[in-house]
Each structure stands twice: as C-alpha cells, then as structure tokens.
N, C-alpha and C positions, 0 to 999 in steps of 0.2 A: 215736284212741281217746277217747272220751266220757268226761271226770273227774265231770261234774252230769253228770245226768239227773233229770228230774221230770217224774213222770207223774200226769197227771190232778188234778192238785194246785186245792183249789178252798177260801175259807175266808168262814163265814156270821157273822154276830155278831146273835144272837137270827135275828130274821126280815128280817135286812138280808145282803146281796150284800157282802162286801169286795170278791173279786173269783170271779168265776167260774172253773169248772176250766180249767185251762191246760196243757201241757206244753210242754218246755223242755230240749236238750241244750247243754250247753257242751264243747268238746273239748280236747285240749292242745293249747299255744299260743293260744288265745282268748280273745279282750276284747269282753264282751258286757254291757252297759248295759239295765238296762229302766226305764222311763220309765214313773213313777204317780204317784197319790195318796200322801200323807202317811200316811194311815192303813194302806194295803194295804201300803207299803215298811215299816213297821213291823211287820206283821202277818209281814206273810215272813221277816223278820230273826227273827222270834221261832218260828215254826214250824223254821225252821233248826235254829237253837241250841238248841231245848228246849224252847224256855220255857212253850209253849202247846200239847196236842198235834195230829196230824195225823190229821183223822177223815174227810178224803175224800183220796184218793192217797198218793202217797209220793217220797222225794225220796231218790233214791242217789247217795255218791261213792265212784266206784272201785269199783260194784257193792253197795256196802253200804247197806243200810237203817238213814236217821239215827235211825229209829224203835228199832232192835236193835243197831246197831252204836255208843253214845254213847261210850263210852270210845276206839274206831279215830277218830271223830269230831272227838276233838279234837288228834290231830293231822293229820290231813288236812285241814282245814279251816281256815282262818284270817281273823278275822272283827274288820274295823275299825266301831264303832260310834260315834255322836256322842256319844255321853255315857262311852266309853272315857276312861280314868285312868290315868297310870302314877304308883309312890310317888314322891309331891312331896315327899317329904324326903332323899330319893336323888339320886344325881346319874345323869346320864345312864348314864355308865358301869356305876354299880353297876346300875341298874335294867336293863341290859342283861348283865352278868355272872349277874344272877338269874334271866333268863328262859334263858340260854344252858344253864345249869345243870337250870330245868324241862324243857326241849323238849329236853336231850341235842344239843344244837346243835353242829355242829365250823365253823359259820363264824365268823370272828374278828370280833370287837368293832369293830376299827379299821375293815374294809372297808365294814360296816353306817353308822359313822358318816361314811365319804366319801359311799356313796351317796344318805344323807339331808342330807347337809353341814351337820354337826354336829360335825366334828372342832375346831373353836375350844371347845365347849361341853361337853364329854367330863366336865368335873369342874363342873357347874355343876348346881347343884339343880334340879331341874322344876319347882318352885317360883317357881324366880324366870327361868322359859324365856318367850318373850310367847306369845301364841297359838299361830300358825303353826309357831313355833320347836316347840312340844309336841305339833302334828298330826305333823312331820318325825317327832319321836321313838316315836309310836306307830306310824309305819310301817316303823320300824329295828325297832321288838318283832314285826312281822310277818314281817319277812326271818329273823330267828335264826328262830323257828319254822320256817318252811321248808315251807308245807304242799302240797299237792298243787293245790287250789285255794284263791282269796285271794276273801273278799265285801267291798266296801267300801260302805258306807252313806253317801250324801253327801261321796265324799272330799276338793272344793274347796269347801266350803259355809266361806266367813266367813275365809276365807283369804289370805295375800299375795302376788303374784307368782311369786316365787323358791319359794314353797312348791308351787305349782301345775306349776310347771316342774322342780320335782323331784322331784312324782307321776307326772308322763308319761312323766319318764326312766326312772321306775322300774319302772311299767307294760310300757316296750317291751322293756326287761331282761327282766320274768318272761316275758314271749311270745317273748321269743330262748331260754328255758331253759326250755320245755315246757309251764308254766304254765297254769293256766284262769284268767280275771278274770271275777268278775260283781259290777257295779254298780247301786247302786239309787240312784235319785234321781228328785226330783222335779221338775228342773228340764233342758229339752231342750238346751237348751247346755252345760250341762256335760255330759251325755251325749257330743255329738255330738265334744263337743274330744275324748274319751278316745277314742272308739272308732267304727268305722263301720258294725258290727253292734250296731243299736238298738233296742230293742222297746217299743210300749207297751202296757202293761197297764190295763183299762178295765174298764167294767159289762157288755164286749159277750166281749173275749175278748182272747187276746195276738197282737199284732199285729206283721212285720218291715215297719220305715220302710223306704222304698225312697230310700237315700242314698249324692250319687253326690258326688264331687271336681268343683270346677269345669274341671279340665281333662278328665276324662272327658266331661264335658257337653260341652266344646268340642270333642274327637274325633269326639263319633257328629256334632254340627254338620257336624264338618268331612266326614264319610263319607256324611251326606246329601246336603251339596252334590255332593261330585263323584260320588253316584248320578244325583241330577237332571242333571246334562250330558251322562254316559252316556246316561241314559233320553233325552235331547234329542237324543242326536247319533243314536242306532238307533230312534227314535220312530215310526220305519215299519216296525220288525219289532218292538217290543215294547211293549202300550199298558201303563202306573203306572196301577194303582187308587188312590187316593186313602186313605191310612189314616186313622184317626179319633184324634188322641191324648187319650186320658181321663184324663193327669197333670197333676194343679196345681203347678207348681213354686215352693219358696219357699227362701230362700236364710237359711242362720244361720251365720255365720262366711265360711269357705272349703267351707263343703259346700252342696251342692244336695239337698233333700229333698223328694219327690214325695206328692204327696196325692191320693187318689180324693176327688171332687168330692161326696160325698154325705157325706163326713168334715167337711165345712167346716161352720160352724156361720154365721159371717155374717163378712164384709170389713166392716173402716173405711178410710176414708180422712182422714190427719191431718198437716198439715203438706207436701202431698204425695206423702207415701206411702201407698201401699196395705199394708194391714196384714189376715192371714188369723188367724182366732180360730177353734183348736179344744179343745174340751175344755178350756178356757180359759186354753188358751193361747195367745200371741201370733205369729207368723211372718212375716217383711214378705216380702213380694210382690214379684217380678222384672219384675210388668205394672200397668199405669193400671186403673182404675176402669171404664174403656171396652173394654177389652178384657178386664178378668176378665167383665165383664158380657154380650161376647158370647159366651164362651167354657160361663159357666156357664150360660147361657139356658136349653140342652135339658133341664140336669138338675133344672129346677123351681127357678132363685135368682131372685130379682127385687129388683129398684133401688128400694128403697121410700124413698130417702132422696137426693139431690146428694153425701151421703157415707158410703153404707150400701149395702149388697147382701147378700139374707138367703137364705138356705137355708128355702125355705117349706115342705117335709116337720122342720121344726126347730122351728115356730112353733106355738106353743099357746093364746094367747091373742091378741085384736087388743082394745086397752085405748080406750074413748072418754073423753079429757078435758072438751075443750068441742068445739064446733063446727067448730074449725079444727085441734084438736092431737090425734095420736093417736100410741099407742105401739103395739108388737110385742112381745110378750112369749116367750120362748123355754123350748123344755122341758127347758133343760139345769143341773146342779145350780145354777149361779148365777141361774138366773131370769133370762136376762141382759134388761135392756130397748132395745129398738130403736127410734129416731123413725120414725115415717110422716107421709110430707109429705100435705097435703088433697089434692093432685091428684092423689099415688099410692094415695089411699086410693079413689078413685074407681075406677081402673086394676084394683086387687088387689080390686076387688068385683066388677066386673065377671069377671076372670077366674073368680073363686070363684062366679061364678051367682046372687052376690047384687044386691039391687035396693034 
C-alpha cells in the first residue's frame, strides 16, 4: 500500500527550474533516499510542510491531499529538519512528556529513550546535550509522534558515530513496523548507507540509481562464469551472441552503483585512482584510466589529458591559453575546467573537422 505518493510534482523560482515535474511513490515498509541539490531538498521540505505552496502537482499521504488535508498532515507525517529544536530548558524527559501528551502518544518515554540511547541523559537539560546527543533526542520526538510516514532532511550530516548507528537501527525498526522513510540529502553516501532504493533528482528529471550489494555483483559473476562453460562445453549446438554492457560501475562503501555512460561528466585520475565526476559529484572507479577509456570510446569520451577522460557531448568551450596550454571548459553548473594536453589538442581537432 502506497503511504507518499506525488504526482507530477515540479517547482520554478521566477524563470529558473528547481527541479522539473517528477513523480514518486513510497510504500509501507520503505526506505527511500533522493539525492539533490541543496536548494530543491529545501524547496521540497517546504512544499511538504506548507510552507510555500504547490502550484504544479500534488503530493498525497494515505490518499490525502497535503494541499486540503493540513490538520490529518500533521500527524501522518513526521518531519526531521536541520534547523529542528527541542526546548533547551527541558530536560529530555520533560520535553518528551510534552510531545507524548501533543501527539496523544501511548508509547512510553523509557522505550523511546533505549532506542535513541539516551537513557543515562533522561533528566539532563538539552541545553547542555552535545550535538549528536540532541540529533538522538529529536528522533525520540519522532518515534512518540508515531506517524505513518517519517521525512528526514540530512539525518547524519555533522554527526558521531554512535549517533549514525542509532539512525540505521532505528530506520530498520520503522521498516520492520510498516513504516515509509523518505530522505533528502545532498550527499550519495549518506544515501546509499540508509537505503538501497536511491534516486536522484536533477534539471533533467528523477532518476532510480541502479544499486547492487557487492555480493550480488559477485553472484551474477559467479552465474556468468559457469554460463560460459555451459556455453563452451554444448558450443556445437548453441552459438553466445556477445552482449554489450552499457554500465559504468562505481563502488561507494559496500555497494556497487551503475552509471549510464552519457551521465559521466569526465574521469580523473589522482593518486592512482580513477575517480568518476557527475553532477558534481565524485565516485571512484573499480577500472584504470585505460580501461574506462576503452570502454567509454564509442560513447564520444576522449583522453584529453595522461589524467583526464572527458565526456565530449559535456563540453562547451575549448579555452586557448598560450601556445601549448589549453583548457576544456564543461557546460555543467560548476563550469568545471578540464587540461588538454598540446598533442590532444591536435587529436580532438582533428576529430572535430577542424584545421
């Protein structure tokens, strides 16, 4: 059963794109991350909650429109924000007796504070909690609420260990009890630690990362192999076409995340690693500089550098310094800049038809 849904959901600020229409279901039991900009996970958080309204789509929980239903809104819903407070002159406890008391809550104080492990801290002002100690405690003010779905806005951003590890626990909690999770953030590793239904959101449209466990990656390995022995051992009664794979793989923690090659914006290479930049962000690479380079050939990347490989449908400018130094200029928000060696630049003019 679908707790989000958002349809066609799309938001302009004057004559500028936040982000384009999108839609979006989350269902019970789900943990679903999308991965943006600073400004559109803002932008979202506020069309959510109210703040700003919603003049292309609509965004239902539990069938209800956030647009008509605000009052069912707010308890369905339950929404950690960065800039969220609880009273710093209360102590944990009380400030947890006050919300139990708004939200008509019957879960007990005690259990809220094992699961954010705050039971040492129960009579200690917020005031004098350290950081992480007072992230734990605004996610004990989420569990009394008890909503249908939970949004978290950057939930390990500036945080310690033990805090980070007793979001994830809490996390698999609500998806063992029916739960929808949707997280915004702007950063793909925190994404990918919470969850491995991951989306990004862009100037183009929302998009599922295709992200696999490194042991899944070693099974289909291991299921290609012993397809090729099959096919070797009956190779007179069955010819293998050759398949073409068109996935970039790049690895961020314990997961494998796949990239269509026209997503890449351009490879470095630093320190000997190969490192993949999209959207400006960073993913290091599972292959050398030699092998992403034959791999990405057909899709139009070229080696303009000993430690560069660019996406040349990406390039927007070709910059002459002097004689021997030239740059690559990219048509991506950062501008990014590219070296081009003198002898690649010969190479990539000639490809281009110039003389």
């Amino acid at each position: 059963m679908s707790i989000l849904e958002i349809k066609d959901l799309e938001k302009h600020d004057e004559h500028t794109i936040v982000f384009p229409s999108f839609s979006l279901e989350v269902s019970e039991s789900e943990v679903v991350a999308i991965h943006t900009s600073t400004n559109a996970r803002t932008s979202l958080l506020k069309l959510f909650m109210g703040e700003i309204p919603i003049s292309n789509g609509e965004i239902l929980v539990n069938k209800k429109n956030v647009k008509l239903s605000k009052r069912d809104f707010f308890f369905e819903v339950g929404f950690f924000c960065l800039d969220d407070e609880l009273y710093e002159r209360l102590s944990v406890k009380d400030n947890y007796s006050f919300f139990q008391k708004l939200y008509g809550s019957e879960l007990s104080i005690d259990e809220v504070l094992r699961i954010v492990q705050l039971e040492t801290k129960r009579n200690v002002r917020i005031s004098k909690l350290s950081n992480s100690e007072k992230r734990r405690a605004l996610f004990g003010r989420l569990l009394i609420q008890n909503p249908a779905l939970f949004v978290f806005e950057e939930p390990d951003q500036n945080i310690d260990l033990e805090t980070k590890r007793v979001f994830l626990k809490m996390v698999r909690e609500l998806k063992q009890k029916g739960k929808a999770v949707l997280v915004l953030t702007s950063n793909m590793e925190s994404a990918l630690s919470i969850t491995d239904q991951v989306y990004r959101l862009d100037d183009i449209g929302l998009h599922a990362l295709d992200v696999r466990s490194e042991d899944e990656t070693s099974n289909e390995e291991t299921t290609g192999s012993q397809e090729e022995v099959l096919a070797q051992e009956n190779e007179e009664e069955i010819i293998i076409q050759p398949v073409r794979f068109e996935k970039i793989p790049t690895k961020v923690n314990d997961k494998i995340v796949l990239f269509d090659p026209p997503e890449i914006d351009y490879i470095e290479s630093s320190e000997g690693q190969s490192n993949i930049y999209i959207k400006g962000e960073m993913y290091p690479s599972v292959f050398t500089m030699t092998e992403l380079e034959n791999r990405l050939h057909p899709y139009g990347f070229f080696r303009c550098h000993r430690s560069y490989i660019v996406n040349l449908q990406k390039v927007r400018e070709v910059v002459t310094w002097t004689r021997n130094s030239f740059t690559l200029v990219l048509g991506d928000a950062k501008k990014s800049s590219i070296p081009l060696s003198k002898t690649k630049m010969a190479e990539l003019k000639t490809m281009l038809g110039l003389k």
